[in-house]
C-alpha atoms as one frame of an Amber mdcrd trajectory, in Angstrom:
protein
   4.203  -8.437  17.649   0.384  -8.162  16.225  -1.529 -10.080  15.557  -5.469
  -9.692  13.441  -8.435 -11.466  13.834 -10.415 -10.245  10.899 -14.185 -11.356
  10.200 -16.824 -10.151   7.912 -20.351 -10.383   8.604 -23.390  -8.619   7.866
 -22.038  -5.836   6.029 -19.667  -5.277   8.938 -15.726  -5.416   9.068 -14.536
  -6.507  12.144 -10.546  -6.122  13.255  -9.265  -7.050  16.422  -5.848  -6.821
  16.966  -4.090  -8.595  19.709  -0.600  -7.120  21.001   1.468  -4.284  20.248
   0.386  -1.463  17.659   3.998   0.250  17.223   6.009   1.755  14.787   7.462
  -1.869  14.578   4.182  -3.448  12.884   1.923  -0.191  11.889   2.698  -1.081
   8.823   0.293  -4.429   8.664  -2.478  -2.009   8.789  -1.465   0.173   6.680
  -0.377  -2.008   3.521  -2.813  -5.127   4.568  -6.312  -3.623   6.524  -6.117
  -0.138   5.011  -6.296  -1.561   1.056  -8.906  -3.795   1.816 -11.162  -1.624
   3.154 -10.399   0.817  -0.243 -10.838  -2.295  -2.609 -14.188  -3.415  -1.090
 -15.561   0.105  -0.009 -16.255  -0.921   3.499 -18.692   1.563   5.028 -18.926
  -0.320   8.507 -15.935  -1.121  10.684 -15.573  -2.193  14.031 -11.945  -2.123
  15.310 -11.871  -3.719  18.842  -7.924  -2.951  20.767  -9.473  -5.173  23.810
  -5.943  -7.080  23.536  -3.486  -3.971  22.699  -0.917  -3.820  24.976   1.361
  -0.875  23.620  -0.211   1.550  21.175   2.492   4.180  19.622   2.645   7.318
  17.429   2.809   4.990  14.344  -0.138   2.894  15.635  -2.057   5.663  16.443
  -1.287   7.200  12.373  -2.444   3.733  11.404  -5.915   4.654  13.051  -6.013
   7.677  11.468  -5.459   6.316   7.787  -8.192   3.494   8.127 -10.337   6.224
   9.692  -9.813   8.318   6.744 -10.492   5.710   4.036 -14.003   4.624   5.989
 -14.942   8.267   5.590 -14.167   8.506   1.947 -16.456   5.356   1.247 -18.955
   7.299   3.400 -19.084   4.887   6.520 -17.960   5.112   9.958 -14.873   3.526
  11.671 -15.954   2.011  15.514 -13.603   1.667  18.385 -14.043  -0.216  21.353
 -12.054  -1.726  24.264  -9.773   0.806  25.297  -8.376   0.790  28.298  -7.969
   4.677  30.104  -4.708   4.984  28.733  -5.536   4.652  25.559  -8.116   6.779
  25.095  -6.055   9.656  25.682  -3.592   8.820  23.310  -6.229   8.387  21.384
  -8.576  11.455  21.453  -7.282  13.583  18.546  -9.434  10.303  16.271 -12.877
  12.398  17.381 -14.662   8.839  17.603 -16.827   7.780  20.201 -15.395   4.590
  22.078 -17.228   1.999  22.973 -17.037  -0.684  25.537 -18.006  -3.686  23.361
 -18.691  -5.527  19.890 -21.997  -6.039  21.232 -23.221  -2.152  22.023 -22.111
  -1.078  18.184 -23.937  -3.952  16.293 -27.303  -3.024  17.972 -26.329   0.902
  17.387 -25.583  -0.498  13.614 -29.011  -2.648  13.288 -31.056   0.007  14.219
């Protein structure tokens, strides 16, 4: 199961998903998150997996597509919270991680 906290504020799109990212429910991101950000031309997103518990091959696709449609609105896709596992499965993204919300708004405001 996943669940999304979603919140908009100050010109930045936050996500934070809460349980598993798997092949199972990929697809919420993909037909829910990923045409939002097209419609609205987000440039700034902040996607927090503090709460992920499971992230699979499908999850980590997911990533890829909402990284790919921040970069066509010219903007730049944020993650932060991993845990070690996670950012190994995760390395092929080429993103920075983070450790907090916090630590990318004041890179952001800047």
């Amino acid at each position: 199961m996943l669940k999304m906290d979603l919140e908009y504020e100050k010109g930045i799109f936050f996500i934070r998903l809460i349980g598993d990212l798997t092949r199972k429910n990929s697809h919420k991101i993909n037909n829910y998150i990923v045409p939002v950000i097209k419609k609205h031309q987000l440039k700034k997103v902040i996607i927090n997996l503090e709460k992920v518990k499971e992230i699979d091959e499908a999850g980590i696709t997911s990533l890829i597509n909402t990284k790919c449609i921040v970069k066509c609105n010219k903007g730049k896709l944020y993650l932060c919270g991993l845990n070690k596992e996670f950012e190994l499965k995760l390395k092929r993204l080429h993103l920075k991680k983070w450790t907090s919300e916090k630590e990318i708004i004041k890179l952001i405001e800047v």
